[in-house]
Biopython code that builds the backbone (N, CA, C, O; Angstrom):
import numpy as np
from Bio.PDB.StructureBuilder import StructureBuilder

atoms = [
    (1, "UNK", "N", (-49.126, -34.915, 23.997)),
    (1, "UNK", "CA", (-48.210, -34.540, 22.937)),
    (1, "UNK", "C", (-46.825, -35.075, 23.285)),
    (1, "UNK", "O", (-46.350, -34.917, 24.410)),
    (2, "UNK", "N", (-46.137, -35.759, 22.232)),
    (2, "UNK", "CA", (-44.931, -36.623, 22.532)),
    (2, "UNK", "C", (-43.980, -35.494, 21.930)),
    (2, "UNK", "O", (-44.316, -34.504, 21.282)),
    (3, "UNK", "N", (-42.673, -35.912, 22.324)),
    (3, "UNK", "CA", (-41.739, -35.132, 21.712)),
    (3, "UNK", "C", (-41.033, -36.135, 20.572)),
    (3, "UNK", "O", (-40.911, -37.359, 20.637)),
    (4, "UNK", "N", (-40.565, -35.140, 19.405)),
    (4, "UNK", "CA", (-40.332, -35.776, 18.370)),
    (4, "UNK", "C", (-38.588, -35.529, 18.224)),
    (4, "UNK", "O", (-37.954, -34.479, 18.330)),
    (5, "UNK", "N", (-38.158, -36.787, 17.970)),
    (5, "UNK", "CA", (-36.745, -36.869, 17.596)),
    (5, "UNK", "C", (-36.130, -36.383, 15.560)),
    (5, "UNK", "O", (-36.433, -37.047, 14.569)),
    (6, "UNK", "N", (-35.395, -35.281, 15.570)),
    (6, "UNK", "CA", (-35.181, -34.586, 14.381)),
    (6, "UNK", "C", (-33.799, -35.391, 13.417)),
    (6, "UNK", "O", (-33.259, -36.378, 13.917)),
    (7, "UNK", "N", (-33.434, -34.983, 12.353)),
    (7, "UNK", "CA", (-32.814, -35.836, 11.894)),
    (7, "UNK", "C", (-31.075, -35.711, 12.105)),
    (7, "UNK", "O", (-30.121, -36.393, 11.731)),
    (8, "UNK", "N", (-31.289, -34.028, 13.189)),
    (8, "UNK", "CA", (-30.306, -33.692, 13.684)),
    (8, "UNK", "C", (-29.452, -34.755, 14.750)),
    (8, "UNK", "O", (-28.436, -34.612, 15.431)),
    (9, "UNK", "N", (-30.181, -35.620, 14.580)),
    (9, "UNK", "CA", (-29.767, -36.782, 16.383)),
    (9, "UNK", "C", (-28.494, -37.403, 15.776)),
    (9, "UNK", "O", (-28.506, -37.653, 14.571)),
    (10, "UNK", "N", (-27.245, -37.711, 16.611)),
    (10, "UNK", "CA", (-26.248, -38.266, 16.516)),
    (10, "UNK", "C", (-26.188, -39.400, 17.225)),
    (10, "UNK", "O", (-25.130, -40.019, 17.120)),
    (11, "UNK", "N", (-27.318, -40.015, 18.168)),
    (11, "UNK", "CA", (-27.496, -40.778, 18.815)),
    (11, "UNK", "C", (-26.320, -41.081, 19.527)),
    (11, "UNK", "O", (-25.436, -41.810, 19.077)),
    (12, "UNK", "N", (-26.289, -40.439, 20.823)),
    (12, "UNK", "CA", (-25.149, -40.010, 21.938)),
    (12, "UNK", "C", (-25.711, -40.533, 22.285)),
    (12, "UNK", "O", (-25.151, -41.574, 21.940)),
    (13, "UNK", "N", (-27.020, -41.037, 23.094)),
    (13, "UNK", "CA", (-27.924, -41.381, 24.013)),
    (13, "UNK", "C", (-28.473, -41.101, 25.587)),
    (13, "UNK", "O", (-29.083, -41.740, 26.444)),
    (14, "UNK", "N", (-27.693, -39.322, 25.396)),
    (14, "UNK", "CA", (-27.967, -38.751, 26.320)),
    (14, "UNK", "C", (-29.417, -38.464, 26.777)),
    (14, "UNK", "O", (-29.695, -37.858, 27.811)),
    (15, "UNK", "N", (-30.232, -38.922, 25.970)),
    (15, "UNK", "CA", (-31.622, -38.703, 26.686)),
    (15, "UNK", "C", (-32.374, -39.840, 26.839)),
    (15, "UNK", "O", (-33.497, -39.933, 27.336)),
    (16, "UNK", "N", (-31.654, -40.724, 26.362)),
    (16, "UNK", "CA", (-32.412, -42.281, 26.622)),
    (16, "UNK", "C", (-32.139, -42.443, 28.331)),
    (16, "UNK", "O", (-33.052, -42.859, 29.045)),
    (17, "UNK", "N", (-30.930, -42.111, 28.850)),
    (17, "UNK", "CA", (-30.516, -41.826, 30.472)),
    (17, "UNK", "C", (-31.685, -41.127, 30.767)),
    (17, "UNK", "O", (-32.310, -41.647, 31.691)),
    (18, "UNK", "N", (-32.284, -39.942, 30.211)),
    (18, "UNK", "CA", (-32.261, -38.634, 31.104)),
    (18, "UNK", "C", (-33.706, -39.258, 31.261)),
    (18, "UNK", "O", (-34.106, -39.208, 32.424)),
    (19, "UNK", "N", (-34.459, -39.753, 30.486)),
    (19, "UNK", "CA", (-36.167, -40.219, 30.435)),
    (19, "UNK", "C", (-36.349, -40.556, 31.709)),
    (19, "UNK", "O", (-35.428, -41.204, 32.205)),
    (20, "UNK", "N", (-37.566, -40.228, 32.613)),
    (20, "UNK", "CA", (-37.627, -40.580, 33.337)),
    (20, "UNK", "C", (-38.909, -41.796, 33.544)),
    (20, "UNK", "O", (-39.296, -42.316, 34.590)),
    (21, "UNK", "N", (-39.336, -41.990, 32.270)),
    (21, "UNK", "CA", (-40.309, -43.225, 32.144)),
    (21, "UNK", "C", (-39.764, -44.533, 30.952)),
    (21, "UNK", "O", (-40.565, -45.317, 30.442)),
    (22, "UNK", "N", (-38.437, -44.541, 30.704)),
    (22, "UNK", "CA", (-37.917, -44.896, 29.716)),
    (22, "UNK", "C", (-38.699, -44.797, 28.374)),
    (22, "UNK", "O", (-38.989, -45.934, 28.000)),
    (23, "UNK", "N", (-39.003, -44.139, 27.789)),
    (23, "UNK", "CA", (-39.750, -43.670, 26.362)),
    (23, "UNK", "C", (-39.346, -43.636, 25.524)),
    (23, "UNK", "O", (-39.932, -43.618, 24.441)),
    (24, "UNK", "N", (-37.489, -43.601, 25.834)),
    (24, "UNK", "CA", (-36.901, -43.234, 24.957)),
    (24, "UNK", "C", (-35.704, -44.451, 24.242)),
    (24, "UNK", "O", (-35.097, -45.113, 25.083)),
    (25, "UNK", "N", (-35.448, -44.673, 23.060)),
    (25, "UNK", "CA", (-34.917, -45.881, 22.976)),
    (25, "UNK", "C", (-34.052, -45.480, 21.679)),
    (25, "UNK", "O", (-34.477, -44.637, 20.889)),
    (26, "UNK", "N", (-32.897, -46.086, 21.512)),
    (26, "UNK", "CA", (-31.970, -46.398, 20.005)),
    (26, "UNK", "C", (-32.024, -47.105, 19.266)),
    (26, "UNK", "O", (-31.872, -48.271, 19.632)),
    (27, "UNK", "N", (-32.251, -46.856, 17.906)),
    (27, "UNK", "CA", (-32.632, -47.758, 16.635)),
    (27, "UNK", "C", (-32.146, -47.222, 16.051)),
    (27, "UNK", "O", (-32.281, -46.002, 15.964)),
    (28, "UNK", "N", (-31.126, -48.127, 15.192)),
    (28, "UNK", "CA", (-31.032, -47.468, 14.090)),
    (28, "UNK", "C", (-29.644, -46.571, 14.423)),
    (28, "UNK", "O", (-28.933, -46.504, 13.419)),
    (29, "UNK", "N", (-29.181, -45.985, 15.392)),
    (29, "UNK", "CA", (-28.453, -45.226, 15.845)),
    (29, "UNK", "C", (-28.636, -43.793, 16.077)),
    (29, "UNK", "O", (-27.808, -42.883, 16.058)),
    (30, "UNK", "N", (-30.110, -43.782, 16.341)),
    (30, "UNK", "CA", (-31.211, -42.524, 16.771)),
    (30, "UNK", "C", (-31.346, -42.904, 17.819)),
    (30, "UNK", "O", (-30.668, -43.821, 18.283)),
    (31, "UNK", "N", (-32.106, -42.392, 18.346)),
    (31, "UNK", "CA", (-33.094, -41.917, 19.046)),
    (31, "UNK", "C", (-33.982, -42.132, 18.607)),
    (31, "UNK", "O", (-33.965, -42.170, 17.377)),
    (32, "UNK", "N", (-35.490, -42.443, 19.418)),
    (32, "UNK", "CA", (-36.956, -42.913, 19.153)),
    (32, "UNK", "C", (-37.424, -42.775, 20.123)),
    (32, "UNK", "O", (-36.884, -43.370, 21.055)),
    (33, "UNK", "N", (-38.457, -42.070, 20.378)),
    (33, "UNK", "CA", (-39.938, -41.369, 21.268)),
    (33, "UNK", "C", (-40.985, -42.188, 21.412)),
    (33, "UNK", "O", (-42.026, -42.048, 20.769)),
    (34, "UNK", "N", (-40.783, -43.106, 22.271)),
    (34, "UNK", "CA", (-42.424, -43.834, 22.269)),
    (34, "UNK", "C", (-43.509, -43.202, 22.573)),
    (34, "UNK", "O", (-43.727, -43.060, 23.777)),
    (35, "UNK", "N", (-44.344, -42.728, 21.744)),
    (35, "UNK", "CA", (-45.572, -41.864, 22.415)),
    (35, "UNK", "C", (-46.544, -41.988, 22.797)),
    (35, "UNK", "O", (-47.497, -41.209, 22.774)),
    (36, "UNK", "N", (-46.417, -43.328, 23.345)),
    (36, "UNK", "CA", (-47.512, -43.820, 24.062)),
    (36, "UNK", "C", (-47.201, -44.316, 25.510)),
    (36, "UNK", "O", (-47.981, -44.864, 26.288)),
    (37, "UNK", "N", (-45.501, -43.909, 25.750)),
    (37, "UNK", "CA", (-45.059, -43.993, 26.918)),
    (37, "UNK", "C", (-44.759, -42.297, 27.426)),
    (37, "UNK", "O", (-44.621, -42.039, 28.622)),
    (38, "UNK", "N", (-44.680, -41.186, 26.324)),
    (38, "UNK", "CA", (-43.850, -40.340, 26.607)),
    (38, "UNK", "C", (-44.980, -39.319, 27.868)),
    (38, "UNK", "O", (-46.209, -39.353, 27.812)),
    (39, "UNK", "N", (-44.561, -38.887, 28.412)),
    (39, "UNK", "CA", (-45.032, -37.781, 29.683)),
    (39, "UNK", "C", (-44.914, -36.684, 29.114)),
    (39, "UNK", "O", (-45.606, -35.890, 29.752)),
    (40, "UNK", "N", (-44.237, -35.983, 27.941)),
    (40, "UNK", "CA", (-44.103, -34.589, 28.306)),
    (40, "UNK", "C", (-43.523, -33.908, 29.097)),
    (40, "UNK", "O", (-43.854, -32.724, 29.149)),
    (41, "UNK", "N", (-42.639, -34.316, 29.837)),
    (41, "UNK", "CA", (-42.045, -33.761, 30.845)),
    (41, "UNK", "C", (-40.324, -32.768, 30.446)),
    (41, "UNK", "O", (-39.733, -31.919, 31.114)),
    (42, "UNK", "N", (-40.001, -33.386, 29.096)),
    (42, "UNK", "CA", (-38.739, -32.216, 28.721)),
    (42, "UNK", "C", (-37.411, -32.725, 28.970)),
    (42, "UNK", "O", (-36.403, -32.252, 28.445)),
    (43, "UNK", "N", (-37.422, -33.762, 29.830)),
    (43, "UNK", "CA", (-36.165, -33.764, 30.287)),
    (43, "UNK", "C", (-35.081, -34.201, 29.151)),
    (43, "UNK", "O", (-33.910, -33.880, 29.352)),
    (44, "UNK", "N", (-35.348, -34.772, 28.208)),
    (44, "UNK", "CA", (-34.839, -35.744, 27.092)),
    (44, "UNK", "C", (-33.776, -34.287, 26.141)),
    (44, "UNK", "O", (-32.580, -34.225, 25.857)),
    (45, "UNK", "N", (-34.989, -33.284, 25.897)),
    (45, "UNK", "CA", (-34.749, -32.065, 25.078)),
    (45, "UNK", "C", (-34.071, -30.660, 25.793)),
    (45, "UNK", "O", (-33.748, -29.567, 25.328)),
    (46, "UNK", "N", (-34.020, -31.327, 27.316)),
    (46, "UNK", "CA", (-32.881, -30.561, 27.999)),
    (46, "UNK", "C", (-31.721, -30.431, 27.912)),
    (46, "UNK", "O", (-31.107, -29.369, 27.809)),
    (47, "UNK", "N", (-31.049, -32.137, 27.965)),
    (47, "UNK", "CA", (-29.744, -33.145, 28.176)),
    (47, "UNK", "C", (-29.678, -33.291, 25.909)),
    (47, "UNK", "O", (-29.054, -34.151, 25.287)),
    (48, "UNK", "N", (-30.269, -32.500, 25.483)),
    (48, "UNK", "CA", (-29.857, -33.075, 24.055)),
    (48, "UNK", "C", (-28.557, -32.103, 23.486)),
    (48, "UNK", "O", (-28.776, -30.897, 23.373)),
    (49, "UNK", "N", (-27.637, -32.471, 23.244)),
    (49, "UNK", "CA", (-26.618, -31.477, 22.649)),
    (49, "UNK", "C", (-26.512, -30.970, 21.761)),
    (49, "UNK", "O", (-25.793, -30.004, 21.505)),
    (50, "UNK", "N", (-27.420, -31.698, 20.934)),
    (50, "UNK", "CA", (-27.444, -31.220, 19.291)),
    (50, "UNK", "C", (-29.386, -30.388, 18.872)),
    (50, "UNK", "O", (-29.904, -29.883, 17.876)),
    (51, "UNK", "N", (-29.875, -30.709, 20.430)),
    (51, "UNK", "CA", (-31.102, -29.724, 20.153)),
    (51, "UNK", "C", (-32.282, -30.483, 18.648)),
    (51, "UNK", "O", (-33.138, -29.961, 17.933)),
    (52, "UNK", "N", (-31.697, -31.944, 18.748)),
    (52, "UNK", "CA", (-32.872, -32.651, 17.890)),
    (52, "UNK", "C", (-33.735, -32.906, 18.142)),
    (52, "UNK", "O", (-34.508, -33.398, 17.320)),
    (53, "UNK", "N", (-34.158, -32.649, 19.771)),
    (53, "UNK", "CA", (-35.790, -33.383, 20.136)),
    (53, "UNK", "C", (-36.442, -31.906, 20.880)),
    (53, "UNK", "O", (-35.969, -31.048, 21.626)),
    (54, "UNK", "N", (-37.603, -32.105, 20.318)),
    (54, "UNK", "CA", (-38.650, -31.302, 19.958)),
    (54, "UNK", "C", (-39.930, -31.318, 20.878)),
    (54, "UNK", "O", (-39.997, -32.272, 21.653)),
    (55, "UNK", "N", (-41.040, -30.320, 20.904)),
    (55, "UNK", "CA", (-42.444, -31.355, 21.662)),
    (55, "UNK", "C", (-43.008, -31.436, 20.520)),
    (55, "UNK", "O", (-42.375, -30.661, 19.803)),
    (56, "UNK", "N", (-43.918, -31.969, 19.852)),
    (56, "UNK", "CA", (-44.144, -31.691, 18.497)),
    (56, "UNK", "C", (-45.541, -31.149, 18.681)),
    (56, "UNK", "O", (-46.184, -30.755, 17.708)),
]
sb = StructureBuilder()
sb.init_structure("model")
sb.init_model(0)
sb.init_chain("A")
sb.init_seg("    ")
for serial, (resi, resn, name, xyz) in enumerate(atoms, 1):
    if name == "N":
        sb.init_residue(resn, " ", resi, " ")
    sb.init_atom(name, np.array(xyz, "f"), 0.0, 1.0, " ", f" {name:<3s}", serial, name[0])
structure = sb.get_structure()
């Protein structure tokens, strides 16, 4: 289960840092969840300030 980026994202890119498998990437001026890289591991939806990423 990947975590899903909400439409709340301001794309700071505080969790594209925080990934610890890089999964995480900016498009667009989001945020984007590769879920076929993502672990599950949280760290992304820790470091988020605005609380847009999710596990889905």
């Amino acid at each position: 289960m990947a975590h899903k980026v909400s439409d709340a994202c301001v794309g700071c890119g505080a969790c594209e840092g925080a990934c610890p498998v890089g999964a995480i990437s900016m498009e667009n001026g989001a945020a984007v969840v590769n879920p076929d890289s993502c672990i599950d591991c949280g760290a992304c939806e820790g470091v988020c300030p605005t609380g847009a990423i999710a596990a889905e």
